[in-house]
Structures are given as structure tokens and as C-alpha cells.
PDB file with one MODEL, atoms N, CA, C and O in Angstrom:
MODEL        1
ATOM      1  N   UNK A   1     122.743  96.614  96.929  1.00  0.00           N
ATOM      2  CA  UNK A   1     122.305  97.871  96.334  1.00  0.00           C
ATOM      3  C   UNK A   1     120.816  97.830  95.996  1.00  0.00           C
ATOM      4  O   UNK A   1     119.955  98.636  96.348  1.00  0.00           O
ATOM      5  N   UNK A   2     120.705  96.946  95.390  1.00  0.00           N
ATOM      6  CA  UNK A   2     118.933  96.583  94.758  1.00  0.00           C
ATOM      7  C   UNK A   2     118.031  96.529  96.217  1.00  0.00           C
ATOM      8  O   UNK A   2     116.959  97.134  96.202  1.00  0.00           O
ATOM      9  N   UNK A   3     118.429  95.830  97.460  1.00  0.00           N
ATOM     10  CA  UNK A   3     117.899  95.509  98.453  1.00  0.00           C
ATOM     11  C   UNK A   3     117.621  97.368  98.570  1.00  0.00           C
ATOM     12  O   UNK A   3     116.684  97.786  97.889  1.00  0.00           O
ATOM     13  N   UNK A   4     118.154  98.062  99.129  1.00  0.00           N
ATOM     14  CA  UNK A   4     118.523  99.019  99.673  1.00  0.00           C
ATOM     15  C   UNK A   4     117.857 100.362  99.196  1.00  0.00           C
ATOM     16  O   UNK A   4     117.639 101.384  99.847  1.00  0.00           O
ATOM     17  N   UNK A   5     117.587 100.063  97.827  1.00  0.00           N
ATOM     18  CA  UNK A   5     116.524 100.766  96.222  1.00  0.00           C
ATOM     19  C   UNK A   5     115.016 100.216  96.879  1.00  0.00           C
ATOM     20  O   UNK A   5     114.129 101.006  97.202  1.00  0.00           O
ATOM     21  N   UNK A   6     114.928  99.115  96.979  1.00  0.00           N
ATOM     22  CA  UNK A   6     113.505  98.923  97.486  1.00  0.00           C
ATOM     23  C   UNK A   6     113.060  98.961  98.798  1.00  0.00           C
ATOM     24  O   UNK A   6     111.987  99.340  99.268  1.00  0.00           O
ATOM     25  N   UNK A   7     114.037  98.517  99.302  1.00  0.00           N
ATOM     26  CA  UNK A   7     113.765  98.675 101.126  1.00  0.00           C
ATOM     27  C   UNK A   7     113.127 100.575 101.359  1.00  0.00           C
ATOM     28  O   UNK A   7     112.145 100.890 102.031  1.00  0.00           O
ATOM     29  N   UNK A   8     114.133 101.644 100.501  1.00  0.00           N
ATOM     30  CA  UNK A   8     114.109 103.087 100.250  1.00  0.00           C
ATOM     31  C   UNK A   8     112.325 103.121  99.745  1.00  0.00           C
ATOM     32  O   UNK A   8     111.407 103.416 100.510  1.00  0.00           O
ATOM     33  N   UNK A   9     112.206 102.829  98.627  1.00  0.00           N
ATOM     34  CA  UNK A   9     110.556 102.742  98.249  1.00  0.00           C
ATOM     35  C   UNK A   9     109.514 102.321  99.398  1.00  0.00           C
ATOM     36  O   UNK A   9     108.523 102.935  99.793  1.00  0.00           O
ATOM     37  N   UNK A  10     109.912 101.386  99.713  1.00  0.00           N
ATOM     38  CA  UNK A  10     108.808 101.002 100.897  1.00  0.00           C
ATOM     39  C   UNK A  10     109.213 101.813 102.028  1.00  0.00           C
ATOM     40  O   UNK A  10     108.275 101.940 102.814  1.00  0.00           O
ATOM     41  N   UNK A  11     109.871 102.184 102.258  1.00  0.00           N
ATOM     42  CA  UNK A  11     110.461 103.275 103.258  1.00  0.00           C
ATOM     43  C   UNK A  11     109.377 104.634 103.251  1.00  0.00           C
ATOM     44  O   UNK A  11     108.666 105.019 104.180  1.00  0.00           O
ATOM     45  N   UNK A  12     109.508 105.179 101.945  1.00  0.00           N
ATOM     46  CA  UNK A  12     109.099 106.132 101.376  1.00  0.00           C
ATOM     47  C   UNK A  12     106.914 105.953 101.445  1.00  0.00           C
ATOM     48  O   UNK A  12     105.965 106.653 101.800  1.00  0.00           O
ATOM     49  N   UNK A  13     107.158 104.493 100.820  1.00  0.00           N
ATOM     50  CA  UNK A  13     105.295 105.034 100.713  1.00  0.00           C
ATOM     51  C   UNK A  13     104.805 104.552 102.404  1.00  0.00           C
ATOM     52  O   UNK A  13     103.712 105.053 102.667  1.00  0.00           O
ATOM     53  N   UNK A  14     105.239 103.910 103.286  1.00  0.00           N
ATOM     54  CA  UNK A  14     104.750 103.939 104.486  1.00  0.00           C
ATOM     55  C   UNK A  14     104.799 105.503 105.340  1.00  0.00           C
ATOM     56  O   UNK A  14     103.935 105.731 106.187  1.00  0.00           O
ATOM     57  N   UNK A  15     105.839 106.494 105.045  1.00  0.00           N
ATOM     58  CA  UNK A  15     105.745 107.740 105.890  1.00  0.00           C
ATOM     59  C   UNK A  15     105.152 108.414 105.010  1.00  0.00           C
ATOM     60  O   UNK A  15     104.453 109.341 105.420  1.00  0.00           O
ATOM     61  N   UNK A  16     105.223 108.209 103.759  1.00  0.00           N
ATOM     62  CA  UNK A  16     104.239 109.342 102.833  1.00  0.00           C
ATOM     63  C   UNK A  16     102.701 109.036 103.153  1.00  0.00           C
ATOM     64  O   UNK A  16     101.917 109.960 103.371  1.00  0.00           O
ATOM     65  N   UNK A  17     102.266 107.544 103.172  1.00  0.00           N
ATOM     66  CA  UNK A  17     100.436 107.348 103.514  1.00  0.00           C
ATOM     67  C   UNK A  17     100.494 107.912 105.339  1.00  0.00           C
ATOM     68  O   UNK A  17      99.442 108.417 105.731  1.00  0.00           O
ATOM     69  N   UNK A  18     101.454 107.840 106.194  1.00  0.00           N
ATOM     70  CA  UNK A  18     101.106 108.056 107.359  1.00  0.00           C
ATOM     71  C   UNK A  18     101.021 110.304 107.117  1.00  0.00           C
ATOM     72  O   UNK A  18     100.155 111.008 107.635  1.00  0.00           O
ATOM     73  N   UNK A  19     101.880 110.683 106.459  1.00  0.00           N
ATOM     74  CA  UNK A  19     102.075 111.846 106.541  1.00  0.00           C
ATOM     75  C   UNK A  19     100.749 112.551 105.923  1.00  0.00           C
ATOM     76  O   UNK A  19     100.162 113.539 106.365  1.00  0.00           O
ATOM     77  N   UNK A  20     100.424 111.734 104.724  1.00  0.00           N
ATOM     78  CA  UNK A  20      98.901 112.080 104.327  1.00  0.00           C
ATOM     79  C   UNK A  20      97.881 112.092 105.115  1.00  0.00           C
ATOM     80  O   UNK A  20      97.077 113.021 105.039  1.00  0.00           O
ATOM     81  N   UNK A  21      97.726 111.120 105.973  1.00  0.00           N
ATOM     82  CA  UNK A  21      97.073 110.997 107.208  1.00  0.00           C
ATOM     83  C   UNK A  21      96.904 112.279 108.231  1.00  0.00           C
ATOM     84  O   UNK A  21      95.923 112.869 108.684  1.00  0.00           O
ATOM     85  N   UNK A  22      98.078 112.402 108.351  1.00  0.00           N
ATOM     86  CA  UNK A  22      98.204 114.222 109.190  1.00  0.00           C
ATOM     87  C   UNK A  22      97.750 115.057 108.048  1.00  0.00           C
ATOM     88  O   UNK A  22      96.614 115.497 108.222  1.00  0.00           O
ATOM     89  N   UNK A  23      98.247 115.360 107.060  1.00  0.00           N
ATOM     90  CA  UNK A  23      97.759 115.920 106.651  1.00  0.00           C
ATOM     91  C   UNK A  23      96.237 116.095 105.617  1.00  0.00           C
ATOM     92  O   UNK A  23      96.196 116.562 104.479  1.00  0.00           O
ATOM     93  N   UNK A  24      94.988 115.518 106.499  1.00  0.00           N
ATOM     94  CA  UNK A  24      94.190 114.789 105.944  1.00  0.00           C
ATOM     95  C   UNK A  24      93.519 114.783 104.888  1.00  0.00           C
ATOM     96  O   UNK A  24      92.339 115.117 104.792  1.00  0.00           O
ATOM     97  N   UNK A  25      94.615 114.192 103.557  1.00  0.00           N
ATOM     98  CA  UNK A  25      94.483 113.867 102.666  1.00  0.00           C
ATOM     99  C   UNK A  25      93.946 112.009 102.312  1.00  0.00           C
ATOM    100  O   UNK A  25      93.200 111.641 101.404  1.00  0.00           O
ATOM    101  N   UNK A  26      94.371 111.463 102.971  1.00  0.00           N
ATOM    102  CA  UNK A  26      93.627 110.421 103.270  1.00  0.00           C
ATOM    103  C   UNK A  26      93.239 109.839 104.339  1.00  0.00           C
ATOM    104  O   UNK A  26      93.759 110.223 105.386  1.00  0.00           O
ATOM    105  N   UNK A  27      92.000 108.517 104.407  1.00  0.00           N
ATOM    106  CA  UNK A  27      91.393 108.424 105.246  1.00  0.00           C
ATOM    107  C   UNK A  27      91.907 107.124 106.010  1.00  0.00           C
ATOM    108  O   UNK A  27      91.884 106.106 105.318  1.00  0.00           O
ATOM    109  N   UNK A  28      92.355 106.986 107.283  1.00  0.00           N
ATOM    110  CA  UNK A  28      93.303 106.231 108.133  1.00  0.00           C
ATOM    111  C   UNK A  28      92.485 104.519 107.850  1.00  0.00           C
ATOM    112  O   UNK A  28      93.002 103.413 108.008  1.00  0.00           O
ATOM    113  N   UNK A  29      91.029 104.871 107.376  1.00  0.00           N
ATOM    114  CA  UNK A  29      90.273 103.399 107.361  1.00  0.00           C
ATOM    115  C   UNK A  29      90.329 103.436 105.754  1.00  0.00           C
ATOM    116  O   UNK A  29      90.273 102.361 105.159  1.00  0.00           O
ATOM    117  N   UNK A  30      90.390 104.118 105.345  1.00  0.00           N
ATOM    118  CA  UNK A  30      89.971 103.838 104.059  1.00  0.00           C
ATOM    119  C   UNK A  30      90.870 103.077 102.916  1.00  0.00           C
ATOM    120  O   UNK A  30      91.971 102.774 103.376  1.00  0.00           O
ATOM    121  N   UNK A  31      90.634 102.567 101.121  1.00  0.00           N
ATOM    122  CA  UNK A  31      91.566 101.579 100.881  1.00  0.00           C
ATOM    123  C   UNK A  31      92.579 102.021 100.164  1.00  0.00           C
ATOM    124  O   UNK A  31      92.990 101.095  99.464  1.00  0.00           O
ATOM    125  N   UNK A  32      93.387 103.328  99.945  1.00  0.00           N
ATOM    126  CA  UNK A  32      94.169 104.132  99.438  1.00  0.00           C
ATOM    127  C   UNK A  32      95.529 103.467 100.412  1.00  0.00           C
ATOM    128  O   UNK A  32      96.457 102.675 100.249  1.00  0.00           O
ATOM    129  N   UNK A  33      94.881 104.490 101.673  1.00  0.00           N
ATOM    130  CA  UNK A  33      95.701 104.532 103.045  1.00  0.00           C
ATOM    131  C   UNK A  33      96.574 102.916 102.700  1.00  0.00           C
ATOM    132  O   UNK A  33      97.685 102.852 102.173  1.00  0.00           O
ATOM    133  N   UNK A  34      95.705 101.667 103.169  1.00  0.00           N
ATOM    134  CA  UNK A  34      96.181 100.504 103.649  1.00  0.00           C
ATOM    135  C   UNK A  34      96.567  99.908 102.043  1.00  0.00           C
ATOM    136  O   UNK A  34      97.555  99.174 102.084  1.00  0.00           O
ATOM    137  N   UNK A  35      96.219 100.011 101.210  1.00  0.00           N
ATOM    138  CA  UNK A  35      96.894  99.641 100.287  1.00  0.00           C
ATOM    139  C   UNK A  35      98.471 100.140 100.183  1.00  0.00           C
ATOM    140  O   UNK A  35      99.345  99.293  99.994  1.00  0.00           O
ATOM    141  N   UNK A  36      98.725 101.200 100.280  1.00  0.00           N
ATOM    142  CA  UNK A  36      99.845 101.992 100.110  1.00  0.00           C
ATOM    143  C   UNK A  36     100.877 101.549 101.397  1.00  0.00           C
ATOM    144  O   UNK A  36     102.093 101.519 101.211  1.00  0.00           O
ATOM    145  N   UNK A  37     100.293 101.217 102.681  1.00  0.00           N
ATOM    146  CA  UNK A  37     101.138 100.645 103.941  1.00  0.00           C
ATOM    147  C   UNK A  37     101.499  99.116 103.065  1.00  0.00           C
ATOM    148  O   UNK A  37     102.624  98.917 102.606  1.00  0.00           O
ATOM    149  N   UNK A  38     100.621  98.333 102.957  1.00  0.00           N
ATOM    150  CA  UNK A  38     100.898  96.848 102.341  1.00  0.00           C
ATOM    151  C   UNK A  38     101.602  96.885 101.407  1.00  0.00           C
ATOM    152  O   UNK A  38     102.151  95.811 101.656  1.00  0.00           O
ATOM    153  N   UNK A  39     102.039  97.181 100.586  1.00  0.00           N
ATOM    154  CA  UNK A  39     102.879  97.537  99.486  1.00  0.00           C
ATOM    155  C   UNK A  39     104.142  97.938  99.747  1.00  0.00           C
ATOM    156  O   UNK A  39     105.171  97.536  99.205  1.00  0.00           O
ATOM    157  N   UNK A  40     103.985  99.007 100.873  1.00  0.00           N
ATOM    158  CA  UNK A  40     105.319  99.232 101.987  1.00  0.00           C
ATOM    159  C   UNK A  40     105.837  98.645 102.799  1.00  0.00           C
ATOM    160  O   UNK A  40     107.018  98.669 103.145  1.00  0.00           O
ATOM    161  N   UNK A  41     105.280  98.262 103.047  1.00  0.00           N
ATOM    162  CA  UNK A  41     105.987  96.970 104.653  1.00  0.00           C
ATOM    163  C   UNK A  41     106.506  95.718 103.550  1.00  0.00           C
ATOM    164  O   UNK A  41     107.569  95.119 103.710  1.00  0.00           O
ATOM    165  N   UNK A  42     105.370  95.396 102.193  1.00  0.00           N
ATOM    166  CA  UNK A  42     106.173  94.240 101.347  1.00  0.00           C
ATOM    167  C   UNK A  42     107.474  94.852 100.942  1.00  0.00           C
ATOM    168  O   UNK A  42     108.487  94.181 101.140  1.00  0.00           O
ATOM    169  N   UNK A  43     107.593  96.116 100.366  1.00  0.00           N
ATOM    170  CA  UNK A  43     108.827  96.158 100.239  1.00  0.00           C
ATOM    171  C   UNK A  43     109.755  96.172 100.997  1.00  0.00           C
ATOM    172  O   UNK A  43     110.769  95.521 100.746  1.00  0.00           O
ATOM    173  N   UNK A  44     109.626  96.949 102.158  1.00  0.00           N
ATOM    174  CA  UNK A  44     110.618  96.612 103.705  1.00  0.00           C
ATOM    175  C   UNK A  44     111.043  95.170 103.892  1.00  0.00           C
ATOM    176  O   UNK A  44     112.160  94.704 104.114  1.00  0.00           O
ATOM    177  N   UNK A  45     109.815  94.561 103.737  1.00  0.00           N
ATOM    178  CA  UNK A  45     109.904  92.879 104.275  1.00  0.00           C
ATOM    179  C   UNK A  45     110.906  92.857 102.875  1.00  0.00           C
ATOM    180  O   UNK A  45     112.058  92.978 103.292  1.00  0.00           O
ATOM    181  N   UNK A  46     110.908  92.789 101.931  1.00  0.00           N
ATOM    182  CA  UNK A  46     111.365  92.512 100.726  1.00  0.00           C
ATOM    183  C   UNK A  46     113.139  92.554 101.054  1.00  0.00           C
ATOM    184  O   UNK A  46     113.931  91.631 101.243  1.00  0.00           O
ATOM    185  N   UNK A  47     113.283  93.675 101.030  1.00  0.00           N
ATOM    186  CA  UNK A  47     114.702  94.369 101.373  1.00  0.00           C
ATOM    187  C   UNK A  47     115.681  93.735 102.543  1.00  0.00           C
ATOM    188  O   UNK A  47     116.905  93.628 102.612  1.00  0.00           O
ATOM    189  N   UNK A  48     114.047  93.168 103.894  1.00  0.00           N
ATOM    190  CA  UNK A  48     114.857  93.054 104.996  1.00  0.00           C
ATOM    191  C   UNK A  48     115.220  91.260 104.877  1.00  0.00           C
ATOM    192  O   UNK A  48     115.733  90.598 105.779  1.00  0.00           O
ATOM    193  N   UNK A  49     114.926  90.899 103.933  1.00  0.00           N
ATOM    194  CA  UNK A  49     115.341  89.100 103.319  1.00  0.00           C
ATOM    195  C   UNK A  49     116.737  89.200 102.650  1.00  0.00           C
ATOM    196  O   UNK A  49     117.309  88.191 102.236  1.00  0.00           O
ATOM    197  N   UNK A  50     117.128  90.114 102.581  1.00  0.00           N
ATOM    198  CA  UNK A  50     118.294  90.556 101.666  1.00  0.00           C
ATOM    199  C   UNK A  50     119.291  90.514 102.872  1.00  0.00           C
ATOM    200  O   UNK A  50     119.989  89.584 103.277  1.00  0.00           O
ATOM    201  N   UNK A  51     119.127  92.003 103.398  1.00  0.00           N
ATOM    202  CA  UNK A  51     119.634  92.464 104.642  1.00  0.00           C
ATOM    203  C   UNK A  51     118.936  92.201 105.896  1.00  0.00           C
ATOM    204  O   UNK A  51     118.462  93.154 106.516  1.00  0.00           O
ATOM    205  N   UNK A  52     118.832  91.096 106.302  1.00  0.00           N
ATOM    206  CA  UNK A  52     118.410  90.445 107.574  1.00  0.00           C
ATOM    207  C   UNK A  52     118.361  91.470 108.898  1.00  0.00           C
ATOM    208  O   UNK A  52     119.470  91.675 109.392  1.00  0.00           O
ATOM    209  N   UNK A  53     117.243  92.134 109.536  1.00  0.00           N
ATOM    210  CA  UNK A  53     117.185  92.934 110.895  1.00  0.00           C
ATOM    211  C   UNK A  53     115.925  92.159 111.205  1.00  0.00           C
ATOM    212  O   UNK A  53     114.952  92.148 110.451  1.00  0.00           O
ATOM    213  N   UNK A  54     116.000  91.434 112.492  1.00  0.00           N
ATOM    214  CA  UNK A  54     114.878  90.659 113.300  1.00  0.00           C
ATOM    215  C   UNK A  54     114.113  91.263 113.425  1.00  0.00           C
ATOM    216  O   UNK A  54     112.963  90.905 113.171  1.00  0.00           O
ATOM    217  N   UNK A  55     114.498  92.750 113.986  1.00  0.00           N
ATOM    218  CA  UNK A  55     113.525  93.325 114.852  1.00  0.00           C
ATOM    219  C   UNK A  55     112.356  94.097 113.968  1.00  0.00           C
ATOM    220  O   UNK A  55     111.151  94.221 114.185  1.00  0.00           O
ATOM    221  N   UNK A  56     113.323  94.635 112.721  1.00  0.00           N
ATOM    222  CA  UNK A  56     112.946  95.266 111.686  1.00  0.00           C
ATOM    223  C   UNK A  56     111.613  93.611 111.006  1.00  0.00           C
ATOM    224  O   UNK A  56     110.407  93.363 110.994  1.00  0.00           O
ATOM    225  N   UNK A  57     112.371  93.233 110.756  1.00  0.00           N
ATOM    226  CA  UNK A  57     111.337  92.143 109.654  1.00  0.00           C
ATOM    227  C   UNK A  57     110.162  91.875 110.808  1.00  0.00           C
ATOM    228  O   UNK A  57     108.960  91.896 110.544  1.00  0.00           O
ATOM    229  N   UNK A  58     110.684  91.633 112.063  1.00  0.00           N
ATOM    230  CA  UNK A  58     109.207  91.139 112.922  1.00  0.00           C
ATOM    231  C   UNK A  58     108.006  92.391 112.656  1.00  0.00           C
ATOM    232  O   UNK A  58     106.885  92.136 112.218  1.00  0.00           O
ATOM    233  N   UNK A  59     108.522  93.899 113.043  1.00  0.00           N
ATOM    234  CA  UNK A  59     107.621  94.813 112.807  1.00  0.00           C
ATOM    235  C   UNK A  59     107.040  94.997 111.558  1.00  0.00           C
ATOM    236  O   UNK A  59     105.994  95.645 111.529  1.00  0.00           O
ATOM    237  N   UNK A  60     107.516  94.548 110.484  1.00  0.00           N
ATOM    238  CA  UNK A  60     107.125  94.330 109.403  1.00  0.00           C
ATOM    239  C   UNK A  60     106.161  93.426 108.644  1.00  0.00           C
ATOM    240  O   UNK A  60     105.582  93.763 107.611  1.00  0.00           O
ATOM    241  N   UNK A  61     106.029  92.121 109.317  1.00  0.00           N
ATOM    242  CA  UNK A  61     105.184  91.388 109.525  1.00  0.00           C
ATOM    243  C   UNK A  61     103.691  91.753 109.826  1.00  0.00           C
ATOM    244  O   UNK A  61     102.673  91.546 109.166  1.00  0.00           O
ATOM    245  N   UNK A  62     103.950  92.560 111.421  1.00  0.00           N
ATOM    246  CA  UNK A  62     103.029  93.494 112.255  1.00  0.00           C
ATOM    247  C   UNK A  62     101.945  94.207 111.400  1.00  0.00           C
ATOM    248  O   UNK A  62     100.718  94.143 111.336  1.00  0.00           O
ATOM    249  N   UNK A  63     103.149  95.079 110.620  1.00  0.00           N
ATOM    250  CA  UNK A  63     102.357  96.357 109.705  1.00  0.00           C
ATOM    251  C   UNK A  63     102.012  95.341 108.732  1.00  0.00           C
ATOM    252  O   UNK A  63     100.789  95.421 108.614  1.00  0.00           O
ATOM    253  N   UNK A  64     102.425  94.482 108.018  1.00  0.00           N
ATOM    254  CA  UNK A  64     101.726  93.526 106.808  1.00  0.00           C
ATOM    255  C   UNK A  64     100.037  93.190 107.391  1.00  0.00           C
ATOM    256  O   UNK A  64      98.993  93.349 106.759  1.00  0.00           O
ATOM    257  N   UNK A  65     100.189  92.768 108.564  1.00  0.00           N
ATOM    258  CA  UNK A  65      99.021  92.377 109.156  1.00  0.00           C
ATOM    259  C   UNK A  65      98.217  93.365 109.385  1.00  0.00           C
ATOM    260  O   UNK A  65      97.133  93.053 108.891  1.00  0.00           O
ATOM    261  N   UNK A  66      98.149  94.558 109.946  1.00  0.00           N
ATOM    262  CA  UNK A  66      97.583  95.395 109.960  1.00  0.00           C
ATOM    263  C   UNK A  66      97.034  95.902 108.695  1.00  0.00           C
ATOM    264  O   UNK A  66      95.804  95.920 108.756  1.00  0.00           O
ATOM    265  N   UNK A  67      97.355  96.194 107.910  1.00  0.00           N
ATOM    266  CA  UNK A  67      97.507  96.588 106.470  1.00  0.00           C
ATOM    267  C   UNK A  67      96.294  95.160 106.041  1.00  0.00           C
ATOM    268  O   UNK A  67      95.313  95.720 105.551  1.00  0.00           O
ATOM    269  N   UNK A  68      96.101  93.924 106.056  1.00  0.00           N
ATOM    270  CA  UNK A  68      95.592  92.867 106.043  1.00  0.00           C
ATOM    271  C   UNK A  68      94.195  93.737 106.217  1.00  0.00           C
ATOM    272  O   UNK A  68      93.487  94.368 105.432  1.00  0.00           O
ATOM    273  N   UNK A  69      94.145  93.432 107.770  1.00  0.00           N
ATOM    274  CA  UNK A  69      93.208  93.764 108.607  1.00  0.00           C
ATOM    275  C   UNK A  69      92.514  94.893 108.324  1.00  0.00           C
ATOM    276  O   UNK A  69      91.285  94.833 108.356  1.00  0.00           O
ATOM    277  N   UNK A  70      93.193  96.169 107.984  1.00  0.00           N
ATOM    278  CA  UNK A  70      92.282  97.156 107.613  1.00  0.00           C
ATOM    279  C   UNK A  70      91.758  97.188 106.226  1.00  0.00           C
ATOM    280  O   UNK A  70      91.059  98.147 105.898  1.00  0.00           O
ATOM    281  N   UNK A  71      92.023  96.225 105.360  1.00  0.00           N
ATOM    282  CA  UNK A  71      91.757  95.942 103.819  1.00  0.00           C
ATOM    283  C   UNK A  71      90.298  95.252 103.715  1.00  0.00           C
ATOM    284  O   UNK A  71      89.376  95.554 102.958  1.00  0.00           O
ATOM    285  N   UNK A  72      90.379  93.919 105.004  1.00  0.00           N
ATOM    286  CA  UNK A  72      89.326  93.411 105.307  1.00  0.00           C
ATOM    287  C   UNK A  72      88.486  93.902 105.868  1.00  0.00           C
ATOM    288  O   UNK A  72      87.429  93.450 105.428  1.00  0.00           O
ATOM    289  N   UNK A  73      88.266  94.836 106.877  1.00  0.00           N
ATOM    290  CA  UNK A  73      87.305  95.691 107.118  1.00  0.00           C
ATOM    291  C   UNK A  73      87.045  96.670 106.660  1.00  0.00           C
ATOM    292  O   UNK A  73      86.136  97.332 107.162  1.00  0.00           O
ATOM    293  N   UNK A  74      87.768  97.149 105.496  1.00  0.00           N
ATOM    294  CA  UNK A  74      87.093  97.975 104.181  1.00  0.00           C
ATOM    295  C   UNK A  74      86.775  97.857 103.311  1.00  0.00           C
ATOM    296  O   UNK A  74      86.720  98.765 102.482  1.00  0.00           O
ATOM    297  N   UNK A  75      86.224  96.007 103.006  1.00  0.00           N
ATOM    298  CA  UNK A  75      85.803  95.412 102.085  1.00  0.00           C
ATOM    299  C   UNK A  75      84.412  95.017 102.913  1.00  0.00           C
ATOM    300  O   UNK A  75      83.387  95.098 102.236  1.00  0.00           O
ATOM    301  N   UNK A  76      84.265  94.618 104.236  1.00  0.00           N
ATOM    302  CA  UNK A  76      83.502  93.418 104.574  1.00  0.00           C
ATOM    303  C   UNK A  76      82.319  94.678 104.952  1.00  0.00           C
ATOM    304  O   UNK A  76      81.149  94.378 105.192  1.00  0.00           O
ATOM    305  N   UNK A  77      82.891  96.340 104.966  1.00  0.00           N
ATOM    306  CA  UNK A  77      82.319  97.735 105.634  1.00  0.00           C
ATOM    307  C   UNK A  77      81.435  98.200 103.779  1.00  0.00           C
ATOM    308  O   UNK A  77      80.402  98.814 103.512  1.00  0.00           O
ATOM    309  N   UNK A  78      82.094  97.781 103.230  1.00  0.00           N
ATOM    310  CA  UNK A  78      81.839  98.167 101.580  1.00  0.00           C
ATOM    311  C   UNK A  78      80.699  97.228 101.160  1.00  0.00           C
ATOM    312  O   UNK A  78      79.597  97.568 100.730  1.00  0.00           O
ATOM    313  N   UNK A  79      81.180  95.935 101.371  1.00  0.00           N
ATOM    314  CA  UNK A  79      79.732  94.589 100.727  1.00  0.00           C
ATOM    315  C   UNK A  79      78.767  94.635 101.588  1.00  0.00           C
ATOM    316  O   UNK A  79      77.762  94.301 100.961  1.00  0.00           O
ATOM    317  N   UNK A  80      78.337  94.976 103.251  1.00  0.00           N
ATOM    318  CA  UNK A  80      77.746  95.399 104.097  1.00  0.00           C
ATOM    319  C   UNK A  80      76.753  96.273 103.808  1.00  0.00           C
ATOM    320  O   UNK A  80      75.620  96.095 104.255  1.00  0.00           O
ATOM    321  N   UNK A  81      77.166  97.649 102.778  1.00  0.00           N
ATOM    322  CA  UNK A  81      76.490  98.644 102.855  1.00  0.00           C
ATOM    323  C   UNK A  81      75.778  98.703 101.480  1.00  0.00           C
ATOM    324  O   UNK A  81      74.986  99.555 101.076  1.00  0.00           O
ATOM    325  N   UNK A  82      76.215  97.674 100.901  1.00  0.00           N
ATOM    326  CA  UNK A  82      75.461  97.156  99.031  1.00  0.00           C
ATOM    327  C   UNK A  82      73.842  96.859  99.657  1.00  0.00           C
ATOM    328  O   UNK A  82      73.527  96.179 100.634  1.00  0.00           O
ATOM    329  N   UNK A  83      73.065  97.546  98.818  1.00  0.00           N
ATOM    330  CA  UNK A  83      71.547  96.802  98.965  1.00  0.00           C
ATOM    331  C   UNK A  83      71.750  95.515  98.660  1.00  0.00           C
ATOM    332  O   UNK A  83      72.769  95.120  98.095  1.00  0.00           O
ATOM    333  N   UNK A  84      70.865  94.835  98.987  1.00  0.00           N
ATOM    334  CA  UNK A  84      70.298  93.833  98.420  1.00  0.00           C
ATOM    335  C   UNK A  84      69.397  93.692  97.674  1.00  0.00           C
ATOM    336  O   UNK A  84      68.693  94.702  97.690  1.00  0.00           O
ATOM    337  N   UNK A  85      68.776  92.397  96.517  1.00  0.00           N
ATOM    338  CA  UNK A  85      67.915  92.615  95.867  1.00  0.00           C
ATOM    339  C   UNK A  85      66.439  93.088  96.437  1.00  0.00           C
ATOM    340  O   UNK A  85      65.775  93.942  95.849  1.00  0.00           O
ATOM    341  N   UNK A  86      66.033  92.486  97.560  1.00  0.00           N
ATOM    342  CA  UNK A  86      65.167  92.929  98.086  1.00  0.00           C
ATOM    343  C   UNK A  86      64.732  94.224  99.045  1.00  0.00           C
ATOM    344  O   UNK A  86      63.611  94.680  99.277  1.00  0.00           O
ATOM    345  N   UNK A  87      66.247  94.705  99.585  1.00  0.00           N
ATOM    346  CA  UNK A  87      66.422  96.310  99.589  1.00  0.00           C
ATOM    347  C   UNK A  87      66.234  97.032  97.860  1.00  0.00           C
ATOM    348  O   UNK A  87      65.201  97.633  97.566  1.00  0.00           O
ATOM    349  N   UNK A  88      66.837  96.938  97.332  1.00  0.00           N
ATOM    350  CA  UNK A  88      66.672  97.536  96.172  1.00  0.00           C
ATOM    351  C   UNK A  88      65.405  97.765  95.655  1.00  0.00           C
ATOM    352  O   UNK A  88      65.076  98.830  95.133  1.00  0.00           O
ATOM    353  N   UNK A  89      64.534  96.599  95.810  1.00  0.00           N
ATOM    354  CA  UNK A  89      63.144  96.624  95.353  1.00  0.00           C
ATOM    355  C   UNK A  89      61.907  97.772  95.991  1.00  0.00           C
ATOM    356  O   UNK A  89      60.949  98.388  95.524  1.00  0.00           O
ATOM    357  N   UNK A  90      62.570  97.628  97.305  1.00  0.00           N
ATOM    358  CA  UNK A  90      61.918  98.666  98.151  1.00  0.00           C
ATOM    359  C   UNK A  90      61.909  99.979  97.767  1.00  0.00           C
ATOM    360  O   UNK A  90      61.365 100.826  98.477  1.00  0.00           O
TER     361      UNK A  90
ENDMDL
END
């Protein structure tokens, strides 16, 4: 039952950040979006340790990684675009 309560949550915020997406309320790179997938796929992954689906937990993995990946290039896109002290001075 508990599996099934959270597997439902992560269910829920992965089609709600993709549906925001269509409806462009948020931004597909930005850290709303991929926070809200990572949080979702953990709970999927979460649920699917309970209730074991291969195919399900492998894709889940997938989206964990992705979710990774776009976190890191909206951090490394963010410290990139910080002056530096010697920009700043300018």
C-alpha cells in the first residue's frame, strides 16, 4: 500500500513537470523542471524496490540520470555566467 502511495506521487510530479513544459510554465533546462523529475523517478525508483518491474526500475534509473545531467548543466550554465572579481572590477 505505502509502495503504491509513493510510487502514485512520483507518478504524479514527473507528468505534472512534463505537462508544465507544454504548457510553458516551466523551462525544460531550467532547475524547477529537473528538480521536480529527480524527486519523481526517486520516488518511482522508491516504490519500484518494493514492487520489483525491471523494465520500469531500468527507465527509472535513465530519468534519475537525466534529471542528474540537466541539474549539472544548470549549475555549471549558472557559475559560468557569475563575474569574476576582475570582471566585476571592469
Amino acid at each position: 500500500m505505502i509502495a503504491d502511495i509513493i510510487g502514485m506521487l512520483g507518478t504524479i510530479m514527473v507528468v505534472a513537470a512534463f505537462f508544465m513544459i507544454q504548457m510553458d510554465k516551466l523551462d525544460p533546462k531550467g532547475l524547477q523542471y529537473n528538480i521536480i523529475n529527480l524527486i519523481g523517478a526517486i520516488l518511482l525508483l522508491i516504490s519500484l524496490c518494493i514492487n520489483f518491474n525491471l523494465a520500469s526500475f531500468v527507465i527509472e534509473i535513465f530519468w534519475i540520470a537525466a534529471s542528474i545531467v540537466g541539474l549539472w548543466n544548470y549549475f555549471s550554465k549558472s557559475r559560468n555566467k557569475e563575474p569574476t572579481q576582475a570582471q566585476a572590477k571592469l
